[in-house]
C-alpha positions, 0 to 999 in steps of 0.5 A: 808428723802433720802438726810439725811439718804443718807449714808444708801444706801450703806448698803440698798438693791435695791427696791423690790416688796415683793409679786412679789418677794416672788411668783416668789420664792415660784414657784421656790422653789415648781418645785425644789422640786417637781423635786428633789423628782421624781429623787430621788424617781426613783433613790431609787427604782433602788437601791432596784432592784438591791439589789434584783438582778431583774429588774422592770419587773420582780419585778412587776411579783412577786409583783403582785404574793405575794400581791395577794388577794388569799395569803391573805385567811385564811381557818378559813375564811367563804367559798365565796359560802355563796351568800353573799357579804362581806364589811368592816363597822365602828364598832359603838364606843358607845355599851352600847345598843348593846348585846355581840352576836350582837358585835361576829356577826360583823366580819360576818354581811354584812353592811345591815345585820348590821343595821337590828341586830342594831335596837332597840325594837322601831323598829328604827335603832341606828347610827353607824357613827363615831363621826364628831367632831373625824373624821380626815377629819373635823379637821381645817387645818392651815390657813397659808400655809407653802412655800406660805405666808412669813414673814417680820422683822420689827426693831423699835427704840427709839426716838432720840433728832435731833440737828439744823446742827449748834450743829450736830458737838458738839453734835456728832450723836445721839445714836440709841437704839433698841426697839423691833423687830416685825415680820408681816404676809405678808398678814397683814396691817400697821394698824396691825404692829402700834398696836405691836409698844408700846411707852412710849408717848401712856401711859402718863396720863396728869390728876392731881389726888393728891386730890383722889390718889386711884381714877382710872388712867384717859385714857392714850394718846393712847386712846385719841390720835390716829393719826399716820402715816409710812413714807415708800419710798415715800409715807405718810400711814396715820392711818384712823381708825377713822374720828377724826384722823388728818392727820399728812402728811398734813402740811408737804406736804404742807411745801415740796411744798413749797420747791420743795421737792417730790413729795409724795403719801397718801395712808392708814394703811390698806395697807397690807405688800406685796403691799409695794415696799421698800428697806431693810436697809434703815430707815423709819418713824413712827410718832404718838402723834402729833411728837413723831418719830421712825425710823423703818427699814425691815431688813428680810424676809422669807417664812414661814415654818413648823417650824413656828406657822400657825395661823395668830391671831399669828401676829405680834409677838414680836420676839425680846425686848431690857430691860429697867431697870427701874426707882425706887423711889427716897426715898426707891430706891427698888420699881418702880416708880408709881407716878410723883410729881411736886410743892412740897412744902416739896421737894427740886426738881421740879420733884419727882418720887414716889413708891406707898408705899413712895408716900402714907406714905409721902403726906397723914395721914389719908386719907388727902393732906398733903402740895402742890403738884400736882401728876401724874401716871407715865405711865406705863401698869398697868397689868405689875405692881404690885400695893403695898397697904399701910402697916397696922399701928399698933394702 
């Protein structure tokens, strides 16, 4: 991988350990901010001061002089020698119980006063506390800390066809096509990452439904096959979610053994992303569907800010998708394609792509096969197509 991708280098950066790289930059950034907010905390308030035409000391005197508690005594105010303790209490929010001479009382009554006036004809005290589910303290705090987590930018590409070295030359190199651009919570796993990575190859159907058209799609390859792996630097990260999974990296160990080439390490999906030590810019590999490969590359990574969603359910996301215009029928040319024929006897083409109207109305009357084919449902996700229903035909 190193040999072929070789003049990646010189654009690539250095090996980097994500999660020791982004403590040591969080503690930077937290002392340079702490630091910056003292000095200039202290240089506004000598500016104040000096508006003032005072200094520190002798603003302290007349501060403590205006704010004291004194000023703040209204003579409309009950005297301090009634011999009761005045206190600040929470006004009940539900007062549907509550007389209105209690609700003028309450700027007078002390705490314990209170709860003697609150009572009801059984004699037991009505709760006066606030509602928890309004109190602020009890709200749910973010579960990402703003400065503290960071965030990775994964760039997947599209399969590519790789020629023998024989035809490189006439061929030329092949085109890259961006398929999406994914961004991960470093406290996340690969495992997570490889659900965000949608292919073409998860979705094929191989099940011959051209006898029931309106039957149910059978499983799409995803669900039956679920093997994988990421190739990032020099280790092989397998998908382990389940027992049947194959391990993909086996039979190319055993080929680069057999070639002095490595050596290499396994490790599993659930690795999570700040364990990686890798270089952003360089091309790895994403393998599934037996040998289906995506080149994937980290092209960024930030500390997360306010300015970010802080809920994790929120990643991976999807922050960027390359359009892909679709494939439409062959004989209506405005739908999109549900349906792949092949052995048509009434077709001049070895393969046939059909909308859901054309397919119906051409292979089937009544209900019944007309001719010899064989038909597949073009893979696609279902909830993103929208499914057209036979036209009623007029008797």
């Amino acid at each position: 991988m190193d040999q072929i991708y070789k003049p990646f280098d010189r654009q690539a950066s250095s090996k980097i350990c994500l999660k020791d790289y982004f403590q040591q930059y969080s503690e930077l950034i937290k002392s340079s901010i702490c630091h910056e907010t003292h000095e200039i905390d202290k240089q506004t308030d000598d500016e104040i001061f000096q508006l003032m035409g005072t200094n520190r000391l002798e603003a302290k005197v007349h501060l403590k002089h205006y704010c004291s508690i004194e000023n703040l005594t209204l003579s409309t105010e009950i005297s301090k020698e009634t011999g009761e303790k005045q206190e600040y209490i929470n006004i009940p929010e539900n007062l549907d119980n509550i007389s209105l001479e209690t609700i003028k009382m309450l700027k007078i009554l002390s705490k314990e006063t209170l709860l003697k006036a609150l009572r009801n004809q059984n004699g037991i005290p009505i709760k006066y506390e606030r509602d928890k589910k309004h109190d602020k303290n009890n709200l749910k705090m973010p579960d990402i800390n703003a400065g503290e987590e960071f965030l990775v930018y994964v760039r997947v590409y599209e399969p590519f066809k790789s020629y023998p070295r024989s035809l490189k030359y006439k061929m030329g190199l092949p085109a890259l096509k961006l398929k999406n651009v994914i961004s991960i919570l470093g406290c996340q796993t690969l495992y997570e990452l490889r659900q965000k990575i949608m292919c073409q190859s998860d979705l094929s159907i191989t099940k011959e439904t051209s006898k029931n058209p309106n039957q149910k799609p059978g499983p799409m390859a995803k669900d039956i096959y679920k093997s994988g792996f990421f190739y990032i630097e020099d280790t092989f990260y397998n998908d382990t979610s389940l027992p049947t999974n194959i391990d993909y990296s086996k039979i190319i160990l055993e080929w680069a053994s057999t070639r002095d080439i490595g050596p290499f390490k396994v490790a599993t999906m659930d690795s999570k992303i700040n364990s990686l030590s890798t270089k952003f810019g360089f091309p790895w590999v994403y393998q599934h569907q037996g040998c289906c490969e995506h080149l994937i590359v980290f092209t960024d990574a930030r500390l997360i800010t306010v300015d970010d969603v802080l809920t994790p359910t929120a990643y991976p996301k999807i922050e960027r998708i390359r359009p892909v215009s679709g494939k439409n029928c062959i004989y209506c040319g405005i739908f999109n394609v549900h349906w792949i024929v092949t052995d048509h006897d009434r077709i001049p083409h070895d393969i046939s792509y059909f909308c859901n109207r054309c397919f119906i109305s051409y292979n089937y009357v009544d209900g019944k096969k007309v001719g010899n084919f064989k038909a597949y449902s073009y893979p696609c996700i279902p909830e993103l197509m929208s499914v057209i229903k036979e036209p009623k035909r007029k008797s």
